[in-house]
py3Dmol code that shows the C-alpha trace and the ligand (Angstrom):
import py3Dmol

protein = """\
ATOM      1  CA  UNK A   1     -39.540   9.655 -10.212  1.00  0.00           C
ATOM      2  CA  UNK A   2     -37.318  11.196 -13.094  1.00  0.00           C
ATOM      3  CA  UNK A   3     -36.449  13.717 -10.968  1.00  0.00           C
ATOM      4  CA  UNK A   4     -35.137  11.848  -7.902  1.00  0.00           C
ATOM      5  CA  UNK A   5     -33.430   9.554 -10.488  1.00  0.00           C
ATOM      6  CA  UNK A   6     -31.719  12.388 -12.063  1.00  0.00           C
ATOM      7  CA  UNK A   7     -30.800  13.900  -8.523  1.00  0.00           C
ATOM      8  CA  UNK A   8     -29.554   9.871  -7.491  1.00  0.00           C
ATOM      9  CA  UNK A   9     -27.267   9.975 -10.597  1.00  0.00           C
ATOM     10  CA  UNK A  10     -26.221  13.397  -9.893  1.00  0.00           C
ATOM     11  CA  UNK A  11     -24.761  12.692  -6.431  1.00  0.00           C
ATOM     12  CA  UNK A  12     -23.207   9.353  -7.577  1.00  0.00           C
ATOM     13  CA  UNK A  13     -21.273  11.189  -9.618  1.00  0.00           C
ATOM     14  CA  UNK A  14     -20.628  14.116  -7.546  1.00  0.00           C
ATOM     15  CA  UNK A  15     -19.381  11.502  -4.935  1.00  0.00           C
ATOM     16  CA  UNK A  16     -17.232   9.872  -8.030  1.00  0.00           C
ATOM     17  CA  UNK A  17     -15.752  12.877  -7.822  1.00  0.00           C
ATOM     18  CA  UNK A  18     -14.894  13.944  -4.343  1.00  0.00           C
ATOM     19  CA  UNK A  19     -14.146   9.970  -3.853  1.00  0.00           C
ATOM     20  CA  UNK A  20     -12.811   8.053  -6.777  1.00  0.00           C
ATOM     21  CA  UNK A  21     -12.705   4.425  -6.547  1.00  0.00           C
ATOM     22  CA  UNK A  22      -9.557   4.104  -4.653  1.00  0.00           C
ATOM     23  CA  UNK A  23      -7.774   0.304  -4.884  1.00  0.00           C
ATOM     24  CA  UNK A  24      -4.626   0.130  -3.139  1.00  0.00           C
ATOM     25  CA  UNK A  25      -2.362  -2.630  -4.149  1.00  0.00           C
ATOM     26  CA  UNK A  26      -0.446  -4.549  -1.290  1.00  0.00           C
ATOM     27  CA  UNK A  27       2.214  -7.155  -0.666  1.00  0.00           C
ATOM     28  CA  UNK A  28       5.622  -8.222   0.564  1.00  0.00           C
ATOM     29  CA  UNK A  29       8.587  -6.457  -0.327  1.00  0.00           C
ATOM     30  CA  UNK A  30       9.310  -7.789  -3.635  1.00  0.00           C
ATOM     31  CA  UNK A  31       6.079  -8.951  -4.195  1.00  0.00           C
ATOM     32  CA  UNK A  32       5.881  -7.109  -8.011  1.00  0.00           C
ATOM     33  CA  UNK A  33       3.681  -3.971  -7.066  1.00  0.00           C
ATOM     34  CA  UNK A  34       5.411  -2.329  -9.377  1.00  0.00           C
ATOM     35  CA  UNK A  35       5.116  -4.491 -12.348  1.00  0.00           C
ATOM     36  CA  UNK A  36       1.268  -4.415 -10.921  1.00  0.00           C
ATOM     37  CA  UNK A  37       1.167  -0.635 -11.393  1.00  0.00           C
ATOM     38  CA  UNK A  38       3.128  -0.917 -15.169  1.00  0.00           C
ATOM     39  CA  UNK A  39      -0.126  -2.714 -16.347  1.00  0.00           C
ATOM     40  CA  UNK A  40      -2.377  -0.424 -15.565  1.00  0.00           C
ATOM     41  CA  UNK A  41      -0.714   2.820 -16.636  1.00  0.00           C
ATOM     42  CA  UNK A  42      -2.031   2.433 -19.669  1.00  0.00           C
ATOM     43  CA  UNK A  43      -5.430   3.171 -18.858  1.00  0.00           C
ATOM     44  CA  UNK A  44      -6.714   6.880 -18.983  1.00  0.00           C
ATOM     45  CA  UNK A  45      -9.537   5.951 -16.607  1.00  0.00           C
ATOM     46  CA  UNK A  46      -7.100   5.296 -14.158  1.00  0.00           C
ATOM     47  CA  UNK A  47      -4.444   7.539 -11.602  1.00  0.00           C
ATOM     48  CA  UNK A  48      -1.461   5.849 -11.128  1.00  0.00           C
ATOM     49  CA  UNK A  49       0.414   6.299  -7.866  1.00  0.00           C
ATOM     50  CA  UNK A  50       3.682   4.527  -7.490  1.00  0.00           C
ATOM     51  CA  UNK A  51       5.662   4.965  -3.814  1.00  0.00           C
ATOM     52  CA  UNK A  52       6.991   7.609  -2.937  1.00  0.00           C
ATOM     53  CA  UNK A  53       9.983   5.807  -2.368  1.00  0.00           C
ATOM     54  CA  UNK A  54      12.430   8.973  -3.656  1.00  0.00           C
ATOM     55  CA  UNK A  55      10.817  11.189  -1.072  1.00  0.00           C
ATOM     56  CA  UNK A  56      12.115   8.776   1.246  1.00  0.00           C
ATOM     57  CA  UNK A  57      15.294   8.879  -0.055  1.00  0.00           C
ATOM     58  CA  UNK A  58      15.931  12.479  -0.023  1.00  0.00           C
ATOM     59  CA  UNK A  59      13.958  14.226   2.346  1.00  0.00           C
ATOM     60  CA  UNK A  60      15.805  17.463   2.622  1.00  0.00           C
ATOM     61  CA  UNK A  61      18.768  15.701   1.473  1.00  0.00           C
ATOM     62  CA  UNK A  62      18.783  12.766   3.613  1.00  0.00           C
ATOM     63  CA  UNK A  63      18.276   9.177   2.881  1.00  0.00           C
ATOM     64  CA  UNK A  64      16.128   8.123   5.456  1.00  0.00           C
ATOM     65  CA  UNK A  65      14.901   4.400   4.073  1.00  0.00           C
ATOM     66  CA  UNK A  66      18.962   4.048   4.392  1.00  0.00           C
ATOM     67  CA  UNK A  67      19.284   5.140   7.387  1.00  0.00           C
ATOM     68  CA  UNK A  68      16.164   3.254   8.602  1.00  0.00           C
ATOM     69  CA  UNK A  69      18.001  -0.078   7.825  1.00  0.00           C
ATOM     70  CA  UNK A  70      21.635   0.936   8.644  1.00  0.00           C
ATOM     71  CA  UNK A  71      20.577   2.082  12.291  1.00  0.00           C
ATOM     72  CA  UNK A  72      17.155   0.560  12.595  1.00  0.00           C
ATOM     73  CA  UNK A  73      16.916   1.444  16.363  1.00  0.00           C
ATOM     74  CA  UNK A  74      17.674   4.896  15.903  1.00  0.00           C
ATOM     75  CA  UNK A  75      15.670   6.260  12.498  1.00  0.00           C
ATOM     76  CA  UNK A  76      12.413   3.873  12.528  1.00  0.00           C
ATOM     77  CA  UNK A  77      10.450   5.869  14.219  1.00  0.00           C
ATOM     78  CA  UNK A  78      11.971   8.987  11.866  1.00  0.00           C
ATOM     79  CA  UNK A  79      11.337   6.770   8.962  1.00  0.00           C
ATOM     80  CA  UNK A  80       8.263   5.899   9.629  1.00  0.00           C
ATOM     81  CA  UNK A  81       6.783   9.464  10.904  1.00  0.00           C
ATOM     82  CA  UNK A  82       7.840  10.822   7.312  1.00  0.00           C
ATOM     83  CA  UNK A  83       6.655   6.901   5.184  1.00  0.00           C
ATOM     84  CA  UNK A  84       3.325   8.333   7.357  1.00  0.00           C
ATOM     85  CA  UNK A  85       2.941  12.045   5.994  1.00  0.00           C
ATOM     86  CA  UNK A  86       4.130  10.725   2.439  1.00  0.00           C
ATOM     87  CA  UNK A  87       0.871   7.998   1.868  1.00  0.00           C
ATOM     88  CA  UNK A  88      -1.157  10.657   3.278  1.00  0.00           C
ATOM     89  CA  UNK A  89      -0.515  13.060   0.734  1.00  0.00           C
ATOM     90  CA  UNK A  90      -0.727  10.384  -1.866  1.00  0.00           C
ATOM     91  CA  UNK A  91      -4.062   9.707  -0.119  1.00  0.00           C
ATOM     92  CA  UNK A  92      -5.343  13.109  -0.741  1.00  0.00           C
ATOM     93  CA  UNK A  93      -4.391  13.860  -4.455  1.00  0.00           C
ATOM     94  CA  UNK A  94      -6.870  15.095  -6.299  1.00  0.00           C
ATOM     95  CA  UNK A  95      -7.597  13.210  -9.595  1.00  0.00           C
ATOM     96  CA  UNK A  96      -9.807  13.825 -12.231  1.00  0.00           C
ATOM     97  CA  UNK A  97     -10.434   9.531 -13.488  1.00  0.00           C
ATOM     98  CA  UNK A  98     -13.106   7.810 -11.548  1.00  0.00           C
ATOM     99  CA  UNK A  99     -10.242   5.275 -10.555  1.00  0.00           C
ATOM    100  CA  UNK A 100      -7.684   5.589  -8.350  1.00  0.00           C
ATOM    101  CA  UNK A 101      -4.445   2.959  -7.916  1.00  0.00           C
ATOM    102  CA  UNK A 102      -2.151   3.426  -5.049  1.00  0.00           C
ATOM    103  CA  UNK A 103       1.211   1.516  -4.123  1.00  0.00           C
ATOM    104  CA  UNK A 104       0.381   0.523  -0.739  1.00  0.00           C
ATOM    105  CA  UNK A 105      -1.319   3.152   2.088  1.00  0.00           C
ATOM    106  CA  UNK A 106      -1.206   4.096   5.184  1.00  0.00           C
ATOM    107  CA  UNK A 107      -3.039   1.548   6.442  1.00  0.00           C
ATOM    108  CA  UNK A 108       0.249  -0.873   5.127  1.00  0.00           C
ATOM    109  CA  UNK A 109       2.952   1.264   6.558  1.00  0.00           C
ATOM    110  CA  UNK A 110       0.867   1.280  10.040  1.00  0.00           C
ATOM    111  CA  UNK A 111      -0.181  -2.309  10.379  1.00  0.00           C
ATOM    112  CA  UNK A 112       2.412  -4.043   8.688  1.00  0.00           C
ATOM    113  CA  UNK A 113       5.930  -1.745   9.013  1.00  0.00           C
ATOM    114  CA  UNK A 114       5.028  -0.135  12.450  1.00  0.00           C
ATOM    115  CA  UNK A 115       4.171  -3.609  13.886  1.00  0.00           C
ATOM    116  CA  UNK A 116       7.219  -5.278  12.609  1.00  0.00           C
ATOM    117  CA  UNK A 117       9.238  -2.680  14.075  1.00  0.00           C
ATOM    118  CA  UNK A 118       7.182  -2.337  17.769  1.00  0.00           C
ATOM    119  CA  UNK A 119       7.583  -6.691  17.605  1.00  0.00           C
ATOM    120  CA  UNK A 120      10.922  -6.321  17.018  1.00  0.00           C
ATOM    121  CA  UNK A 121      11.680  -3.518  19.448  1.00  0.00           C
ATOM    122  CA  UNK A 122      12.913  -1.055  17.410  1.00  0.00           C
ATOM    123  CA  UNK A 123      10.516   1.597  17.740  1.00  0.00           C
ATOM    124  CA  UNK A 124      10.119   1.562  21.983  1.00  0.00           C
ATOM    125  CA  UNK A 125       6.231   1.591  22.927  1.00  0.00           C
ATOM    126  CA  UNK A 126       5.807   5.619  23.552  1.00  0.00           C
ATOM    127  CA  UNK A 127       7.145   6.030  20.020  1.00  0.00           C
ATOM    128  CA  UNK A 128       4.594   3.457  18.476  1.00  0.00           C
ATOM    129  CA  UNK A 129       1.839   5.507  20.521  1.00  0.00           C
ATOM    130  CA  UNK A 130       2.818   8.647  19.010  1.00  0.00           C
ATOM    131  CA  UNK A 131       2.515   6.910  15.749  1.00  0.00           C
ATOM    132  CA  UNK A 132      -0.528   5.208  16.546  1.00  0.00           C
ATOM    133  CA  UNK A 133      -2.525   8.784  17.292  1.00  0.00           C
ATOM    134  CA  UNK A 134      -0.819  10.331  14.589  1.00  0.00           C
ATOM    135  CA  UNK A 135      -2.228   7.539  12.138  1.00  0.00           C
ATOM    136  CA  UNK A 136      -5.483   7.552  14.060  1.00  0.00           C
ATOM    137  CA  UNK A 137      -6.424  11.275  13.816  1.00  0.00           C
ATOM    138  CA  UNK A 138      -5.444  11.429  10.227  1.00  0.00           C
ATOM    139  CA  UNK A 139      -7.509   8.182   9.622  1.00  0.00           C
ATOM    140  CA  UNK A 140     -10.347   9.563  11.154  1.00  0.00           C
ATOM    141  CA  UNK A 141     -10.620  13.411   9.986  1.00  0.00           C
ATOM    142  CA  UNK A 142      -8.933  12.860   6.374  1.00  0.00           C
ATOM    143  CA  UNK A 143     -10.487  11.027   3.559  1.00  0.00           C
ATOM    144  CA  UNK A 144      -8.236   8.294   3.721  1.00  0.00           C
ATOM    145  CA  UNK A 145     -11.059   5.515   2.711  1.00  0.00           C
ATOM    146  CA  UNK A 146      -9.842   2.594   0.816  1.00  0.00           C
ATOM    147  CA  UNK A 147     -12.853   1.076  -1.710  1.00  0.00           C
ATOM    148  CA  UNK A 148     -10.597  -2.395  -2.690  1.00  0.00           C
ATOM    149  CA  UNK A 149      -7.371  -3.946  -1.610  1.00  0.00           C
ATOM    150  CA  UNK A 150      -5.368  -6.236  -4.093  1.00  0.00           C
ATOM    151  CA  UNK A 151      -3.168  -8.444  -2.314  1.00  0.00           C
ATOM    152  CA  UNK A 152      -0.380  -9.879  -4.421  1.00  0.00           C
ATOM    153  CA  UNK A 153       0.669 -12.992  -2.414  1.00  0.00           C
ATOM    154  CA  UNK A 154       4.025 -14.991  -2.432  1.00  0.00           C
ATOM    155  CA  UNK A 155       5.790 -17.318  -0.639  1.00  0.00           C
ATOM    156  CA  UNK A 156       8.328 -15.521   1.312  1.00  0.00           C
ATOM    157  CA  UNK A 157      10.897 -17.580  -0.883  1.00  0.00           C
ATOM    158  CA  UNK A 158       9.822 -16.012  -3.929  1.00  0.00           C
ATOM    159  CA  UNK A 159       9.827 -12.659  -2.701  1.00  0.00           C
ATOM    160  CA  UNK A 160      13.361 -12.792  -1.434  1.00  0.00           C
ATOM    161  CA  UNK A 161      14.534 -14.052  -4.078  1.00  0.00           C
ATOM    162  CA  UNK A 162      13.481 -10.967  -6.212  1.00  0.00           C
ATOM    163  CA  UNK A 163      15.090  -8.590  -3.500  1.00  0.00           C
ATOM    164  CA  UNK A 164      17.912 -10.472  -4.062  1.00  0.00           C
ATOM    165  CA  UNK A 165      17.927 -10.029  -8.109  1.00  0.00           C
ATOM    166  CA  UNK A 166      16.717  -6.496  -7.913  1.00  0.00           C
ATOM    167  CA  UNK A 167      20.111  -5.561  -5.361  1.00  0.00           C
ATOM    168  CA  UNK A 168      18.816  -2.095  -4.220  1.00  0.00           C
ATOM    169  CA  UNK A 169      21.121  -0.990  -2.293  1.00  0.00           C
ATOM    170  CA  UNK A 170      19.604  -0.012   0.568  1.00  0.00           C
ATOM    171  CA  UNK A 171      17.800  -3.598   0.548  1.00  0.00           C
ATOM    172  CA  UNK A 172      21.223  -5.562   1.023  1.00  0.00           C
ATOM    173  CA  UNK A 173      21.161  -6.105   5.053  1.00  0.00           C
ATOM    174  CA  UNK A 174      17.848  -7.563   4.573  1.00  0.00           C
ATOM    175  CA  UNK A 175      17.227 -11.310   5.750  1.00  0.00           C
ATOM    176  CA  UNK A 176      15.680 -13.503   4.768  1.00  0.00           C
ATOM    177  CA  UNK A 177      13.645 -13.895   8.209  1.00  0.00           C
ATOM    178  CA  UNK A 178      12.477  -9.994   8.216  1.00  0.00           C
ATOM    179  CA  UNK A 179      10.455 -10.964   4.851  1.00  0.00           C
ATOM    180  CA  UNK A 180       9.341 -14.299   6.458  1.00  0.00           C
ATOM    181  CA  UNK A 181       7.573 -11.928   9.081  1.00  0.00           C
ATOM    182  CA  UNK A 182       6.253  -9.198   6.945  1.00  0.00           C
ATOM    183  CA  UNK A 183       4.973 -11.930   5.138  1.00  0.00           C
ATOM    184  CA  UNK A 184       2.974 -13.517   7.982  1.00  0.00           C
ATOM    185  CA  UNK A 185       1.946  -9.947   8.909  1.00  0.00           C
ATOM    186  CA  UNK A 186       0.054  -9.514   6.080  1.00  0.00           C
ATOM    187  CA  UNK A 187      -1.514 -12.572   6.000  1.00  0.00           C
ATOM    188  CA  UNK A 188      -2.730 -12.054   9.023  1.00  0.00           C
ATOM    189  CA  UNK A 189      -3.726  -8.629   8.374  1.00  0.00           C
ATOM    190  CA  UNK A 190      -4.929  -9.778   4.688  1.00  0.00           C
ATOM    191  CA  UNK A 191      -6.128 -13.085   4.590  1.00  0.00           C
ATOM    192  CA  UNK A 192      -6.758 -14.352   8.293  1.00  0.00           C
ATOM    193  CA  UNK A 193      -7.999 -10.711   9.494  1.00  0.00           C
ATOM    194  CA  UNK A 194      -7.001 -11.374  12.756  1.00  0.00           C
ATOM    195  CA  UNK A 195      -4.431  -8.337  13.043  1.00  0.00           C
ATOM    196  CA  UNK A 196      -5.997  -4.873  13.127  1.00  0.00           C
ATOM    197  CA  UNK A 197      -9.379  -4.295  11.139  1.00  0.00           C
ATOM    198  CA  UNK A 198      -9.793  -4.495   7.726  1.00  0.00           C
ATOM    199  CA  UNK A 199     -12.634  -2.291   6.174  1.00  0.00           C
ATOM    200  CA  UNK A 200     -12.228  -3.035   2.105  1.00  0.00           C
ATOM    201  CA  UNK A 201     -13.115  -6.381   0.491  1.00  0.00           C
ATOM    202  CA  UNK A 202      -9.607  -7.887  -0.089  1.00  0.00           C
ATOM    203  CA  UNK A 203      -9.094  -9.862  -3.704  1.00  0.00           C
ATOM    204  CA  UNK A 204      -6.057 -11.947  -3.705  1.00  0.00           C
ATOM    205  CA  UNK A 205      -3.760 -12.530  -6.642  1.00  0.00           C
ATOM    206  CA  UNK A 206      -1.057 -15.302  -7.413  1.00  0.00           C
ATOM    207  CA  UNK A 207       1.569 -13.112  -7.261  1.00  0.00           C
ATOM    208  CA  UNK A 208       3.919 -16.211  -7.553  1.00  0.00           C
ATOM    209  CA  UNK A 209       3.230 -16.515 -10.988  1.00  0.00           C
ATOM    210  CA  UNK A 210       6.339 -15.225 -13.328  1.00  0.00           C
ATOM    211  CA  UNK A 211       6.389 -11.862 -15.014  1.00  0.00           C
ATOM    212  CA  UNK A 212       5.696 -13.499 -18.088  1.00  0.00           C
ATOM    213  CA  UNK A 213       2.968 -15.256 -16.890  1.00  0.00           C
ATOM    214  CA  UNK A 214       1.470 -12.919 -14.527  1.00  0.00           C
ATOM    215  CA  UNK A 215      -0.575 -10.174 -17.179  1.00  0.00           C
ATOM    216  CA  UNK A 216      -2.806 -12.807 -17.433  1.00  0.00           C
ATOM    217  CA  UNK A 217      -4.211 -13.143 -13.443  1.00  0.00           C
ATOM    218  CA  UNK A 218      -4.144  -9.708 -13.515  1.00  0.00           C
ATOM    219  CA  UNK A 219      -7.054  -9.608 -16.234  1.00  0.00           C
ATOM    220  CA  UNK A 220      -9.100 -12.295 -14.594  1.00  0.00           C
ATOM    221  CA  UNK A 221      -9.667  -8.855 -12.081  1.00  0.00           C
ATOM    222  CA  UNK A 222      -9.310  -6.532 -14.087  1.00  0.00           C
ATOM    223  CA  UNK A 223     -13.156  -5.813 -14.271  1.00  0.00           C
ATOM    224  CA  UNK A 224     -13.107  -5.203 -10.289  1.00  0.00           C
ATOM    225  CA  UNK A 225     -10.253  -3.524  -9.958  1.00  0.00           C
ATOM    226  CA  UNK A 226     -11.312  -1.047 -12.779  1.00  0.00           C
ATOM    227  CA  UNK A 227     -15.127  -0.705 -11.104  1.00  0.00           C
ATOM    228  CA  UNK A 228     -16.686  -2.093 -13.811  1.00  0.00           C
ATOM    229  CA  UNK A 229     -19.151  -4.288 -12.285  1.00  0.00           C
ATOM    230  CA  UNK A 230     -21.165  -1.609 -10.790  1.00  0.00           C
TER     231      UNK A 230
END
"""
ligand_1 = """\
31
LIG
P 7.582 -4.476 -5.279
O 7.368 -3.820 -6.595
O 6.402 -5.297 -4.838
O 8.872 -5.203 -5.192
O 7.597 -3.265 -4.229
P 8.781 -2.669 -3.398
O 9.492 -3.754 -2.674
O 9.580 -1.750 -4.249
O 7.990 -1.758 -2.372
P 7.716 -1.956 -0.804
O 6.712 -0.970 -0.391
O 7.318 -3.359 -0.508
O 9.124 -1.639 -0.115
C 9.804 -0.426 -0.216
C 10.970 -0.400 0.777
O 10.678 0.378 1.949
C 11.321 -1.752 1.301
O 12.712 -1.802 1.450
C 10.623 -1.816 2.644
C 10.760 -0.416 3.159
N 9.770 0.018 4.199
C 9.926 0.119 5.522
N 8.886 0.633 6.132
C 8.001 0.865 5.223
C 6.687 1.393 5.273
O 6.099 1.783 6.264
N 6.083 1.431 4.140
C 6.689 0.990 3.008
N 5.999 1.020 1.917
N 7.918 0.550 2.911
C 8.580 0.474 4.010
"""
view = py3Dmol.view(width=600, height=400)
view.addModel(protein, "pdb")
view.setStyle({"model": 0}, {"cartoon": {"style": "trace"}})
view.addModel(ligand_1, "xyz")
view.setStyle({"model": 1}, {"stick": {}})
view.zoomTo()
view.show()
């Protein structure tokens, strides 16, 4: 009995290993994912991984998220092949703490950004497929499993509004109706999981809630989102 409890622990933590607990935190534009990720830097349990949002602005010396909303009908597909290999390499880092915090994943870029654009028609249907078996073969041979999702929900309003403050520049064409609809993308994808399947348990945050406010919803979950109710 020792012995096959000693052999159970032994794999648990082998698997800890090869698979930390991997939380990926998700959200409109401008829903605070980065103020999110701030808060938990500070633990040495935990792997931080913001976006890799400068890749995307330089990738051999082009800015393609710029591009991507300057000419949306001519980069998206570009943009999004690259947004694509980008997650999965954050995907795959190796860490050495038991948990693992992502700024979005692949699954986000794919179910969310890809569908806006294929709604919209700005990626035509064989480039979405392309995208699609790209996204599904990686999915499917790569370890690309997600173990919790934190959804930081806002009104559409209040996300706008912060795009607004925060002026990136690349971020100025955007209206307010794009965020309306990434918005009700994720909630369908999120909350009423009728848009694409949804494998991790999803815990959902008042992300409305002001910055100096807001450190205190995010320890009402911190125990989960650390694994600490095993
Ligand atoms: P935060 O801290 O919640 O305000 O987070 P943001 O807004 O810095 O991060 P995010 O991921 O919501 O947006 C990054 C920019 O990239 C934003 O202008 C939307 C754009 N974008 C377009 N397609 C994609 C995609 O597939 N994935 C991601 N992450 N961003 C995309």
């Amino acid at each position: 009995n020792l012995i096959t409890k000693m052999a159970n622990t032994l794999a648990s933590s082998k698997s800890e290993l090869c698979h930390p607990f991997t939380v990926a935190v998700e959200g409109n534009v401008g829903s605070g994912k980065t103020t999110f990720l701030n808060h938990f830097n500070k633990y040495e349990n935990v792997a931080v991984f913001a976006e890799p949002i400068e890749l995307w602005r330089d990738c051999d010396g082009y800015n393609l998220l710029d591009l991507m909303y300057k000419d949306p009908k001519k980069y998206s597909f570009t943009f999004q092949s690259y947004v694509q290999l980008t997650m999965l390499r954050q995907h795959q880092k190796k860490i050495q703490q038991p948990v693992k915090l992502m700024e979005r994943s692949i699954y986000s870029a794919r179910y969310c950004f890809v569908e806006k654009m294929s709604r919209d028609g700005l990626m035509a249907p064989p480039a979405v497929a392309v995208i699609d078996q790209w996204f599904q073969y990686v999915t499917k041979s790569q370890d690309t499993n997600l173990d919790l999702i934190v959804y930081l929900r806002t009104s559409p309003e209040v996300a706008y509004e912060r795009i607004l403050k925060r002026n990136r520049s690349e971020e100025r064409t955007v209206p307010f109706e794009y965020i309306k609809a990434l918005h009700e993308i994720h909630e369908d994808w999120l909350m009423k999981k009728t848009l694409h399947k949804c494998n991790a348990p999803v815990i959902v945050l008042n992300a409305n809630l002001d910055k100096s406010v807001i450190e205190e919803e995010y320890q009402k979950y911190e125990p989960h989102i650390l694994n600490l109710n095993k």
